[in-house]
C-alpha positions, 0 to 999 in steps of 0.5 A: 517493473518497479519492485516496492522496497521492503516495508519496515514493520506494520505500525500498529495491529488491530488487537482483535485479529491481529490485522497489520494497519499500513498509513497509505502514504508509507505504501506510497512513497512518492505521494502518487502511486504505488505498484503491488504484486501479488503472484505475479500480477501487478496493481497499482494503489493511487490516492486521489485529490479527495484522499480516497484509495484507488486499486486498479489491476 
């Protein structure tokens, strides 16, 4: 398993909840997909040709 490198600061925050905002394409480096791990389970983000947002477990 490939861990993500660490993720330089969010580039913005929604100012009424202070949600951090991510570009995709910095989540996914090599433009085809990324893998994240939450509590061990890992999931992989893709982007299709359409530019939709695909997370599958």
């Amino acid at each position: 398993m490939t861990l993500m490198p660490n993720l330089s600061s969010p580039r913005a925050q929604d100012n009424a909840d202070d949600t951090a905002v991510y570009d995709a394409r910095d989540l996914i480096v090599n433009g085809l997909k990324a893998n994240i791990v939450l509590d061990g389970q890992t999931y992989t983000l893709r982007i299709t040709r359409a530019g939709k947002l695909i997370l599958t477990k």
